[in-house]
C-alpha positions in Angstrom: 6.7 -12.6 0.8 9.5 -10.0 -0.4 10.3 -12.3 -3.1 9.0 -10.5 -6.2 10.3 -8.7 -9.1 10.5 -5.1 -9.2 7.2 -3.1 -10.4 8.0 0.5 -10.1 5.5 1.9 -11.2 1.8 0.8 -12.5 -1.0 2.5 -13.1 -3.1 -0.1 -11.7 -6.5 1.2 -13.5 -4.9 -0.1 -16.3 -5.2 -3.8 -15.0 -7.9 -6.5 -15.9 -10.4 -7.1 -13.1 -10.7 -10.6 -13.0 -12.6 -12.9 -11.0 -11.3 -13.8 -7.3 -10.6 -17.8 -7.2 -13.3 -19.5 -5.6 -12.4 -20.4 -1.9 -10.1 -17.4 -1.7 -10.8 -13.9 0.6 -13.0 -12.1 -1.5 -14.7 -15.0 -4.1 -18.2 -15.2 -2.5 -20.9 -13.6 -5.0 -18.4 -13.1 -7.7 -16.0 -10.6 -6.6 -13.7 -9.1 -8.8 -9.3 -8.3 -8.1 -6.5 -7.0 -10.0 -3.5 -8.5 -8.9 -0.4 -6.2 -8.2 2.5 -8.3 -7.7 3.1 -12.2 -6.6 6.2 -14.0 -4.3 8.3 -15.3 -6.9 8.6 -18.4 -4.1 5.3 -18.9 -2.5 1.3 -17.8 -2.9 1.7 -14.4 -1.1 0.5 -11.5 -3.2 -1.3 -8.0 -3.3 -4.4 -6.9 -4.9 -6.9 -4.5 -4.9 -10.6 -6.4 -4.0 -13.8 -5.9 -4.9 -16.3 -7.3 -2.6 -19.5 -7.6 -4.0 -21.4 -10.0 -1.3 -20.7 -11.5 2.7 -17.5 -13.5 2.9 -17.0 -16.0 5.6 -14.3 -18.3 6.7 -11.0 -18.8 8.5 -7.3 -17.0 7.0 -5.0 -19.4 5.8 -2.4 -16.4 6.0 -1.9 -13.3 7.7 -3.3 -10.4 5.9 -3.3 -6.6 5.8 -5.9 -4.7 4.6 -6.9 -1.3 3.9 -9.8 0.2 3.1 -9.8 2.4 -0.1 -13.4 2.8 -0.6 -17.4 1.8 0.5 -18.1 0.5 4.1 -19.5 -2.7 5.8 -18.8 -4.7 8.7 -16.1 -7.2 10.2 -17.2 -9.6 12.6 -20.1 -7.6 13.7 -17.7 -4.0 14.0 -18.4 -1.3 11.3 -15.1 -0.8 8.6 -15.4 1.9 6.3 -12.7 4.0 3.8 -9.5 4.8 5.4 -9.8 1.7 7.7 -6.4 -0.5 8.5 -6.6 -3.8 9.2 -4.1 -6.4 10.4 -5.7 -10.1 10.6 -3.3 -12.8 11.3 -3.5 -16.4 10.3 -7.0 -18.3 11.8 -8.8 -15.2 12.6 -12.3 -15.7 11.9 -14.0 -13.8 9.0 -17.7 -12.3 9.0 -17.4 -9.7 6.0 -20.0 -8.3 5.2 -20.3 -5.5 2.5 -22.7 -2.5 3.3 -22.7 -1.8 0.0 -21.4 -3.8 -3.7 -18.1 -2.3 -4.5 -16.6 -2.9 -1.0 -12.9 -1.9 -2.1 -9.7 -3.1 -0.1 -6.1 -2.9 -0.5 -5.1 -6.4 0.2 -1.3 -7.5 1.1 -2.1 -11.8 1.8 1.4 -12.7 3.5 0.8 -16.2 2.0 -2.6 -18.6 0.7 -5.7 -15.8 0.0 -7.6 -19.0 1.4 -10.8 -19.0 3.2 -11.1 -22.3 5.0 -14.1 -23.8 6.2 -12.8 -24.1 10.3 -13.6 -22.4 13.2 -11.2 -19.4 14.2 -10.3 -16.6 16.9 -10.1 -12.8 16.5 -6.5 -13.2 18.9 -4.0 -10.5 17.5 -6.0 -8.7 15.0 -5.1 -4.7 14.7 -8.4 -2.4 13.5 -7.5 1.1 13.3 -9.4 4.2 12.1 -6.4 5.9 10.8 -8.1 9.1 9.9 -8.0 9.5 13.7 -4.3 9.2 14.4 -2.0 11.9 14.1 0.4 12.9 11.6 4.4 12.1 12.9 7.9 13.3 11.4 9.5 10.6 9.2 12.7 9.8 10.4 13.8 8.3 7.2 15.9 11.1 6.6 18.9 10.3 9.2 20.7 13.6 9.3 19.3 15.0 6.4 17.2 17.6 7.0 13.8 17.0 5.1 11.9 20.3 3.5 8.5 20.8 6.1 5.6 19.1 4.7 6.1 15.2 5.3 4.5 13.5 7.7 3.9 10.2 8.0 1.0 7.4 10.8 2.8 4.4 11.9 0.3 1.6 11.4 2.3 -1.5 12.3 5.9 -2.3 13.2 7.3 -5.4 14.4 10.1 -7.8 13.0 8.1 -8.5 9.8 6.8 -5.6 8.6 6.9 -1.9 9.3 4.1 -0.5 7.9 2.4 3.0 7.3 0.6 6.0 5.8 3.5 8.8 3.8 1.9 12.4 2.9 3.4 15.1 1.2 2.1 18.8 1.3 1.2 20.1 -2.4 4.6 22.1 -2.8 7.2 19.8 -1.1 10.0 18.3 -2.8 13.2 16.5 -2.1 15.8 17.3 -4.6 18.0 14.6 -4.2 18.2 10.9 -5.9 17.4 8.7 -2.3 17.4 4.8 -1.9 16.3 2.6 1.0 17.9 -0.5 2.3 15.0 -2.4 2.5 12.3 -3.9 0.2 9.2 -0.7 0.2 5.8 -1.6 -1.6 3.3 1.6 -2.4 0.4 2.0 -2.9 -0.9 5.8 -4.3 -4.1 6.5 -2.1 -4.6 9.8 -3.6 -2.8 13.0 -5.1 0.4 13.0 -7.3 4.4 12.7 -6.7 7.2 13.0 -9.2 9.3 9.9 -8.9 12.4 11.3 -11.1 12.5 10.3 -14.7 10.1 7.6 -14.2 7.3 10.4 -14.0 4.6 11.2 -12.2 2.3 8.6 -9.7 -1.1 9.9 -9.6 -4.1 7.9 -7.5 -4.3 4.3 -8.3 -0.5 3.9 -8.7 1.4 0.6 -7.4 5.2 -0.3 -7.1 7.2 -3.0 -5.2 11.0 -2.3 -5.2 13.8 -3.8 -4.1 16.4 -2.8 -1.4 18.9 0.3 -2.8 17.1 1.0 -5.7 17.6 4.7 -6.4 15.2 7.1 -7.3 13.9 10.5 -7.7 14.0 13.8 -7.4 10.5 14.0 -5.7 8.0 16.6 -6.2 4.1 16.6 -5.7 2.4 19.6 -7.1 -1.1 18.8 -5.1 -0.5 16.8 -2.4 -0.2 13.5 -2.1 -1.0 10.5 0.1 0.3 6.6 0.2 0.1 2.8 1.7 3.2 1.7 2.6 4.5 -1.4 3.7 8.4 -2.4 3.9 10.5 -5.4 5.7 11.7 -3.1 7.8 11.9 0.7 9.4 13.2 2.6 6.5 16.6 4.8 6.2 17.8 6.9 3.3 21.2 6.9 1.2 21.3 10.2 -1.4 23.0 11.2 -4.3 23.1 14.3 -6.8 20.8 13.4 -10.0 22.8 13.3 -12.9 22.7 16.0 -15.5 19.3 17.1 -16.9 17.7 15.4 -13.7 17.0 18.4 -11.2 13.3 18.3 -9.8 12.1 21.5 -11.9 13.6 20.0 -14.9 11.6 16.7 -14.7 8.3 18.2 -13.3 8.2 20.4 -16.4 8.0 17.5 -18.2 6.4 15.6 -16.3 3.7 17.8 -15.5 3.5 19.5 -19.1 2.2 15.9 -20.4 
């Protein structure tokens, strides 16, 4: 599952929609994916869907899903944008779109497969996350973030911790930061400076590895993002190196 190279970042309107595998979540009525990164080891992957018609079967895999845009239902219970979804291996699978373009944010923890056998809804997770309320991080340890983070806790258990990060338009962390564990993103909406690498913007993908550092950080409107990582996430920090400050970088960055 955390087996993948690096990707950090992609504008992920920039990738081919191509046609979803028949017999995979998604393939019924010719939907369309762009694939975001692969296990280097085994079938698991990520992708944004497009699902253009009902989609019925059984999970080979556990999947998480989130819904980035248009409505429909699951198993007879109304999804719509901003939905998250956790549906282990064997749950049973009504989709049905309410309209064509049915968007989702797909993380398949192994085989996309949609077998033809009867399964359960036991262990699935459905929540409407634009009802939960915003938290502190805690990523920070004893470093004091600047107000203006905030983060929903989605899932955590001894696979995955995952969640929504936000960023008020303004804040900024000035230092270079890496995590200990493996941290895949997803850019909902908005913009954030990530260093020299430049600015993410709505659409925009990584996957990294453990202590890979980056930054400054600095989002000049806001900015909101999927994450899911191996693990709760901590934070080692460093000074950027010369010509790296957060001012210097969004000048740049934004001036483009």
């Amino acid at each position: 599952m955390w087996d993948r190279n690096d990707v950090d970042f992609a504008d992920t309107h920039l990738l081919p929609w191509e046609r979803v595998p028949d017999g995979e979540f998604g393939a019924a009525g010719g939907g369309v994916h762009r694939v975001l990164s692969t296990s280097l080891s085994g079938p698991a992957r990520t992708t944004v869907t497009r699902v253009r018609e009902r989609q019925s079967g059984t999970l080979a895999a556990d999947l998480d899903l989130y819904v980035l845009a248009g409505s429909g239902t699951l198993n007879g219970a109304p999804v719509g944008q901003a939905d998250y979804l956790y549906l282990p291996a064997g749950t049973a699978v009504d989709l049905a779109p309410a309209v064509v373009g049915l968007t989702l944010y797909c993380g398949f923890w192994g085989a996309a497969a949609l077998l033809p056998e009867e399964g359960s809804a036991a262990g699935t997770v459905h929540l409407r996350t634009e009802e939960l309320d915003w938290d502190s991080p805690g990523w920070s340890g004893d470093v004091a973030l600047r107000p203006g983070a905030l983060v929903k806790r989605l899932r955590d258990d001894d696979r995955a911790h995952i969640y929504l990060a936000a960023m008020v338009p303004g804040w900024r962390s000035e230092m270079e930061e890496s995590h200990p564990v493996y941290e895949e993103s997803y850019k909902v909406y908005g913009d954030i400076l990530m260093g020299a690498r430049g600015v993410m913007r709505e659409g925009s993908y990584f996957f990294r590895s453990p202590d890979v550092y980056h930054g400054p950080l600095y989002s000049r409107g806001g900015t909101m993002s999927f994450i899911r990582s191996n693990a709760p996430t901590t934070t080692d920090y460093r000074t950027p190196p010369t010509g790296g400050n957060w001012d210097e970088l969004a000048h740049r960055a934004y001036g483009d």
